[in-house]
N, C-alpha and C positions, 0 to 999 in steps of 0.2 A: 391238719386235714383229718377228719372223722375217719375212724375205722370201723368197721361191720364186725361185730363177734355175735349177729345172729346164727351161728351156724352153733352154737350152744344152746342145743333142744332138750336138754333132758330136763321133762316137767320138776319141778319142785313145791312142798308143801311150806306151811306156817315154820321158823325156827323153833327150833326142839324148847327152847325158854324164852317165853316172852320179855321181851327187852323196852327198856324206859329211858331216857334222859330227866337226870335229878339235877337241876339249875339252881347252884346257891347262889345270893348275893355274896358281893366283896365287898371289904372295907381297907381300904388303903391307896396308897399313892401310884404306887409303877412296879412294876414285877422289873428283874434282869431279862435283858435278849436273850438270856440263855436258861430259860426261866424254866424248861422243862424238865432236866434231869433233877432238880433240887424239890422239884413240885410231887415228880413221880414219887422220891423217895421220903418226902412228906406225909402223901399222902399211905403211903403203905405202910410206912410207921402208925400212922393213927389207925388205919384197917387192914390187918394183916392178911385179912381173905383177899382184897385186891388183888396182892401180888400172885394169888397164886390161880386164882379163876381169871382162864385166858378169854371168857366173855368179854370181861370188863375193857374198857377205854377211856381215856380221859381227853375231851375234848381240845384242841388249841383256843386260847382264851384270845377273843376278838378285842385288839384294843390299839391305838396307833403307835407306831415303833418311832423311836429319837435316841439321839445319842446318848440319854440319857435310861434306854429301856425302853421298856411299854408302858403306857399313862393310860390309867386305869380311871374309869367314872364311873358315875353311879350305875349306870345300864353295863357293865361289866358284870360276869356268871363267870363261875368255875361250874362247867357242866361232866356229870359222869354218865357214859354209857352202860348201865348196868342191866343183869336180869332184875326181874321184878322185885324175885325173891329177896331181892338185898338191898332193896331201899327203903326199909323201913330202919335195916342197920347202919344204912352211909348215912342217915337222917345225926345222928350221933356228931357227925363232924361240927354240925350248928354252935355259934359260938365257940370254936375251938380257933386257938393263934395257931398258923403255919407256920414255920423258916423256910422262905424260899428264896437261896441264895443269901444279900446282906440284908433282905428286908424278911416282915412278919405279915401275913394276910389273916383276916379277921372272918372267918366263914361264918353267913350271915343262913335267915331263913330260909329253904329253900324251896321250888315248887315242882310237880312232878308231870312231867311232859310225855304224853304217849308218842310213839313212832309213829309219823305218816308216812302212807305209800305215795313218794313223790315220784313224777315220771324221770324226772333229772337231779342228777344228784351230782354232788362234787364234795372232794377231799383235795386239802391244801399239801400236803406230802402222802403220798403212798412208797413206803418202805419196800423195795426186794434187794435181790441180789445182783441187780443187773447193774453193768457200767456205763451203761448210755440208752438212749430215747429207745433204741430199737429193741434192743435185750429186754430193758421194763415193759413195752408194750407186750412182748410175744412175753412174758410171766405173766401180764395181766389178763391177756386174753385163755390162758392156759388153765390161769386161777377160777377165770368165768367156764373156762369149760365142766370143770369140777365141781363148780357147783351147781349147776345146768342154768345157768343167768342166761338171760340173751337182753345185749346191749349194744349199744352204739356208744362208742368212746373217741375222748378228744386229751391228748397228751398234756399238759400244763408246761409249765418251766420247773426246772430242775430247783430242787429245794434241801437244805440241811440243817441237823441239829448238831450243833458242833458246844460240846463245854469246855473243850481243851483236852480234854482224855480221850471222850468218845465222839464218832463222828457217824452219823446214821444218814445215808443219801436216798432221795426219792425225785418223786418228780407231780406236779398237780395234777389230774384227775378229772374228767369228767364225765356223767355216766350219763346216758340219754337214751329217750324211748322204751323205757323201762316197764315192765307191766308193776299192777300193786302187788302182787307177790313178788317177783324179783327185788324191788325196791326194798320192799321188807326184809327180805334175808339181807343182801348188800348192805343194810344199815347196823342189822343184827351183828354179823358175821363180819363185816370189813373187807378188806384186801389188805395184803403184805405185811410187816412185821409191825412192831413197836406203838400197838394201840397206846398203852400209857402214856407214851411220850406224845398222844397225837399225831399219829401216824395211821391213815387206812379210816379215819372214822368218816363217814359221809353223811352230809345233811344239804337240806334244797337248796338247788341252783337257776333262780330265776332264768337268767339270759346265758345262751351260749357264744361266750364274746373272751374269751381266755380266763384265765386265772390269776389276774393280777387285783389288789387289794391289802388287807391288812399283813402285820406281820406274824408268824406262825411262831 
């Protein structure tokens, strides 16, 4: 069921740092299901700034899940959410091998993608602290208050990043009715924890029809 968090009016401006998605090619066969935490700490190895500029996010890599992983093809991107200022340095990763998990990823050329102000938007996990549907919605709406969003939201299914050590719970996301400034912050800015791990990043959402699809 849609919930209403227009009642989140405080105007807002452009984000303080203009923000880009950098979409590399990949070269290789299948990432792990659990492809994320070995990806994060990959990629911070090769760019130490990463880890420490909370802009930054690293997209969920779009590709279908089997028991053997995620099978990656040619239309497969390792995409990063970064300020501007720092794509000319993530440009560096090109041709560089990853270790992510038992396999190696080949980071190819990549191109650079401005932000659009899409009226709906959707993220595949949003990270809080909440135990269930209800607690996450009332953080997400609390989150929009803060930043003076005004949106129309639609809950997903409950979703996790589990490697065996660490276990990060959220739940999908959908944002709608969005003006082009809001849009742009929410893309800039995120919601909830664990951007690197893809968590909180948002990008356009054709049809509002649930959240089910690829695997995160």
């Amino acid at each position: 069921m849609p919930i209403d968090a227009a009642a989140c009016a405080a105007p807002v401006g452009q984000p303080e740092r203009p923000m880009v998605d950098l979409a590399f090619a990949l070269a290789g066969d299948r990432l792990p299901s659990a492809y994320a935490f070995p990806l994060e700490a990959a990629l911070v190895d090769a760019l130490p700034w990463l880890g420490e500029d909370e802009a930054c996010g690293i997209h969920p890599i779009r590709a279908p899940l089997t028991a053997d992983g995620l099978i990656l093809s040619r239309r497969s991107r390792l995409i990063l959410r970064l300020p501007a200022d720092r794509a000319d340095d993530a440009r560096r990763l090109t041709g560089r091998r990853l270790p992510v998990g038992d396999v190696a990823l080949t980071i190819g050329i990549p191109s650079l993608r401005p932000l659009t102000p899409f009226a709906t938007l959707q993220a595949r996990n949003v990270a809080t602290a909440a135990r269930d549907e209800q607690g996450f919605v009332a953080d997400i709406v609390g989150q929009l208050d803060r930043l003076g969003a005004r949106a129309r939201l639609i809950c997903g299914r409950a979703a996790t990043l589990d490697d065996g050590a660490r276990q990060i719970r959220g739940f999908g996301l959908v944002l709608y009715e969005l003006s082009p400034a809001h849009s742009l912050l929410l893309q800039a800015r995120g919601l909830g924890f664990a951007r690197r791990l893809g968590c909180g990043v948002f990008v356009h959402h054709k049809i509002i029809a649930g959240l089910g699809g690829e695997a995160a």
